[in-house]
KEDO-299421 format. One record per residue (C-alpha): residue in one letter; x, y, z. Coordinates in steps of 0.05 Angstrom, whole numbers, plus 5000, padded with zeros to 4 digits. Example, Ala and Ser with C-alpha at 12.3 -4.5 7.8 and 13.67 -1.06 7.14 Angstrom:
<recs>
A524649105156
S527349795143
</recs>
This chain:
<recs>
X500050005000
X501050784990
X503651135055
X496351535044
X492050845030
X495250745100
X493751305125
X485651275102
X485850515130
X488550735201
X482751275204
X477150815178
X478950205220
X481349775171
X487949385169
X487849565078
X485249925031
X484649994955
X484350554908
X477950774887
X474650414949
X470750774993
X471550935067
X468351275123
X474551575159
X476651935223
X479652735208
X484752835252
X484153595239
X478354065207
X479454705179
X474255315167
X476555955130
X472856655140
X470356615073
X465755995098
X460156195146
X455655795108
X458055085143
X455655335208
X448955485172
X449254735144
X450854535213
X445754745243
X440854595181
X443353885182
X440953875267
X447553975288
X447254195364
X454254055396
X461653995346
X464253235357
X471353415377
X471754205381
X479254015403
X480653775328
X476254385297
X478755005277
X477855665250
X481856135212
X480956885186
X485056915126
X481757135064
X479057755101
X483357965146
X482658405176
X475458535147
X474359005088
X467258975087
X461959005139
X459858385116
X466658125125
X465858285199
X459958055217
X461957385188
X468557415241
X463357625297
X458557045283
X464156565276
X468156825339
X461456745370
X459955995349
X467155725371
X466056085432
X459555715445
X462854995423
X469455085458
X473155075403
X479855295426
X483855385360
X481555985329
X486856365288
X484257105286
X485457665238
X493557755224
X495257005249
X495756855168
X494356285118
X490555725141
X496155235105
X502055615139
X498555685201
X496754955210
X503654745190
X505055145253
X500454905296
X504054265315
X496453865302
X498753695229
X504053105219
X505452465179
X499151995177
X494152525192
X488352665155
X487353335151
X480853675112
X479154405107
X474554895065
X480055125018
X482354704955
X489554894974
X489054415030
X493053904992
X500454295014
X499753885080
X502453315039
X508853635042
X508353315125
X506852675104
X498652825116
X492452625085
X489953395061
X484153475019
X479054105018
X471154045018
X465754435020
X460454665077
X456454155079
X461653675080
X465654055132
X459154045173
X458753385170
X465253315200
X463653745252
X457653395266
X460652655264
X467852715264
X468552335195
X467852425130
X467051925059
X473151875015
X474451514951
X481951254957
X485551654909
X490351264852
X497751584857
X501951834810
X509751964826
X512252644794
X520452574805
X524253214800
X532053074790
X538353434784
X539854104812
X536454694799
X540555374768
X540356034803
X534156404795
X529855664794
X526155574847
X520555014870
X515155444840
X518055394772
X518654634780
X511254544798
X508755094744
X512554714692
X509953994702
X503154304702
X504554704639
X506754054617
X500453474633
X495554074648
X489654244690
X486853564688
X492853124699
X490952984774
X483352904776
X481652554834
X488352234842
X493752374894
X500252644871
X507452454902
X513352914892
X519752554902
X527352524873
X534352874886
X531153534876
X525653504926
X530053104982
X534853764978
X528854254988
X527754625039
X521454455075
X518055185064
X519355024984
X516554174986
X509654695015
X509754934943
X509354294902
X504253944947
X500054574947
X499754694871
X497853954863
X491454224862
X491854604800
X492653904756
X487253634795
X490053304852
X485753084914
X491553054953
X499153084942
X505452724989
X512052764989
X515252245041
X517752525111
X524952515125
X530152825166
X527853605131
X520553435150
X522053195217
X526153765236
X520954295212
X515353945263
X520053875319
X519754685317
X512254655323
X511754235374
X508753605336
X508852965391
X510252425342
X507251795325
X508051175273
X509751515213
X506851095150
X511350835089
X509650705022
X511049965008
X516449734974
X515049614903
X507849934908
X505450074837
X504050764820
X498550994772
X503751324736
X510451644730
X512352324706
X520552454708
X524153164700
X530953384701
X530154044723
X538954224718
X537854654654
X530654944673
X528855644664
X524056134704
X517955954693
X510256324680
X504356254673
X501956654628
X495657074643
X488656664632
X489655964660
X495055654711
X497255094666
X498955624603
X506555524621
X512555834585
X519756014602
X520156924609
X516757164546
X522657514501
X518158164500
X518258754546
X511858734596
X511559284635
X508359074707
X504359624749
X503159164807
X507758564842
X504758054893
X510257694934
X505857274984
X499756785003
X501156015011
X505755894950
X510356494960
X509856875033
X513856445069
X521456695104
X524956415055
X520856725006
X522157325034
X529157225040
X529657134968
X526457764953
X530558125003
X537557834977
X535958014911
X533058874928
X538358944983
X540959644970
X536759704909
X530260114890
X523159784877
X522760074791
X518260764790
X511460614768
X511659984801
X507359694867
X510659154904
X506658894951
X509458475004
X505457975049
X507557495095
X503856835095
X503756815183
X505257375235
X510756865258
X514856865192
X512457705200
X516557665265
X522157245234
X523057735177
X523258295219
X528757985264
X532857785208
X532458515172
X529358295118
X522658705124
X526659305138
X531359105067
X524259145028
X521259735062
X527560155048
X527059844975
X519660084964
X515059574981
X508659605018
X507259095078
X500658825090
X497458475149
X498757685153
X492757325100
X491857185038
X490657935011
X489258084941
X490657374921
X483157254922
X481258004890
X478758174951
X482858714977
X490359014999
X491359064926
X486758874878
X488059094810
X484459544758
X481859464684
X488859414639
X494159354702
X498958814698
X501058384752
X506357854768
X504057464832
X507156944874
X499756664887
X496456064853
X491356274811
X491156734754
X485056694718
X480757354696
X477957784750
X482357354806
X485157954827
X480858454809
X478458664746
X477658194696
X480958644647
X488358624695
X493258104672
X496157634724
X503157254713
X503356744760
X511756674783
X516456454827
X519056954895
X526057004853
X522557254793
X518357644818
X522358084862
X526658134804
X520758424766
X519258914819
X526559224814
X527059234744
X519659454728
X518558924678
X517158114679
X524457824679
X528257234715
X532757304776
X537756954731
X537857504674
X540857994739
</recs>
């Protein structure tokens, strides 16, 4: 068996399991996002009266936060007040930061557990050796209600990265170019494992990326084995430990998929649709507004990158850099190591811990004809704004190199 068909049979009693079986399993951990006040609705519509295990329930205020709208507020206020009544003691208020960071935080997420939240994204705990998969509200309500949820054991397909990637490459042009390469629907309802040379020399903060962008070929989940790098990065959290599942020797994936990523370029994608991949378009594009941030590109080392590469330097007149970090921890950590000080002296604008304009819904949403290269996931029209804005979806190195010089280009053309 998979290390994840493991992982389902653990949490639905059962000693093995299949793909494309189904199993009524245990969630270890359940996730709500601001942007979801409709699964306490479904709870209670469904007769829900009291959460099943408020101590594996949580809430997070990411998408708006902190609230642009009155709307936005009063859905924190109801929520606030309904985890309140249940006792549910992990709620992540306004400027904690991404759910997916701040989870990975948390020390509650680790290898073998099955994770589930209202945000598609939910797939980057894979990069812990966890089951993560995102639902809606009725399904989340269910969860809360019962404590389990249905799944369908995903097939698995191995995506092997070798080789060593060349300066300005970083994990986000590795994942954009395998999706450029099978496309959107490479994944559907399948789980995806990252593994070769490549990925055991990431850092943890960059294995986030490839397990979180799983989900934009389809994925229902995504893994990438836990090692020493994994273990290390939940010691800091606090994570207790516990039988970490392996994948069986010899296991038999659905399929393989092999690059050598030693001669790859910077990658984009190019504005429209996440898997229209190419290496940095020969042609000047000027760029009004630059994203470095959410789940995929606000992380410290993220940060750092962006730093190292403006240190001394102006952001390019005529250009917005936006800067958000993806938790106020790797806020504080930045601002110890100098690095939020580097980029504020270089220009850019810092923004409150969330996911900010990633979503279009504010700290930087962009107007009819703007162009914008973003370290987000998504890109397709009206994501970030108007539907008449461009988005170039790019990696931290490229697009802090874009900021300086005012125009999309690679770290590696510096």
């Amino acid at each position: 068996m998979h290390a994840l068909e493991k992982t389902l049979a653990r949490a639905s009693g059962k000693t093995q399991v299949s793909a494309g079986e189904i199993v009524l399993a245990e969630v270890d951990l359940a996730e709500v996002n601001d942007l979801y006040l409709q699964v306490i609705k479904s709870f209670r519509e469904l007769g829900g009266e009291k959460v099943r295990h408020p101590e594996k329930t949580s809430f997070v205020f990411d998408h708006y936060s902190p609230a642009p709208t009155i709307k936005a507020a009063d859905n924190h206020k109801k929520m606030r007040e309904f985890c309140a009544g249940q006792g549910i003691p992990h709620l992540f208020d306004i400027g904690e930061g991404v759910c997916h960071q701040v989870l990975t935080e948390s020390g509650m997420v680790g290898p073998g557990t099955i994770v589930v939240e209202t945000d598609s994204h939910t797939t980057t705990m894979g990069a812990l050796g966890a089951f993560g998969t995102g639902v809606g509200a009725t399904d989340m309500a269910t969860i809360l209600i019962t404590g389990k949820l249905w799944f369908k054991v995903p097939r698995v397909m191995n995506i092997v990265f070798e080789g060593t990637p060349p300066k300005g490459v970083m994990a986000k042009d590795m994942i954009l170019h395998a999706i450029g390469d099978l496309r959107q629907d490479a994944a559907i309802y399948k789980a995806v494992e990252f593994s070769g040379g490549a990925v055991r020399e990431m850092a943890q903060e960059e294995r986030f990326v490839l397990c979180n962008m799983a989900v934009e070929m389809g994925a229902k989940a995504a893994f990438i084995a836990p090692d020493g790098t994994t273990l290390e990065y939940l010691s800091r959290w606090g994570w207790k430990g516990g039988e970490i599942p392996a994948t069986d020797p010899g296991y038999e994936y659905d399929s393989v998929v092999r690059y050598d990523v030693s001669s790859l370029t910077p990658r984009v994608a190019l504005p429209g649709s996440v898997d229209a991949v190419s290496a940095i378009p020969g042609e000047k594009i000027t760029v009004d507004q630059v994203f470095l941030g959410t789940c995929t590109g606000g992380r410290l080392n993220d940060i750092r990158t962006a730093a190292e590469i403006l240190a001394g330097k102006r952001v390019a007149p005529g250009t917005r850099f936006v800067v958000i970090p993806a938790s106020r921890r790797i806020f504080q950590d930045a601002l110890l190591a100098g690095y939020i000080e580097t980029l504020v002296n270089a220009g850019a604008v810092l923004s409150t811990p969330g996911c900010g304009p990633c979503l279009g819904a504010h700290e930087g949403i962009l107007a009819p004809g703007e162009t914008c290269v973003t370290t987000s996931s998504r890109n397709f029209p009206g994501r970030m704004g108007s539907t008449e804005a461009d988005i170039y979806i790019a990696s931290p190195a490229t697009a802090a190199a874009t900021a300086l010089m005012g125009r999309l280009c690679g770290a590696d053309s510096l």
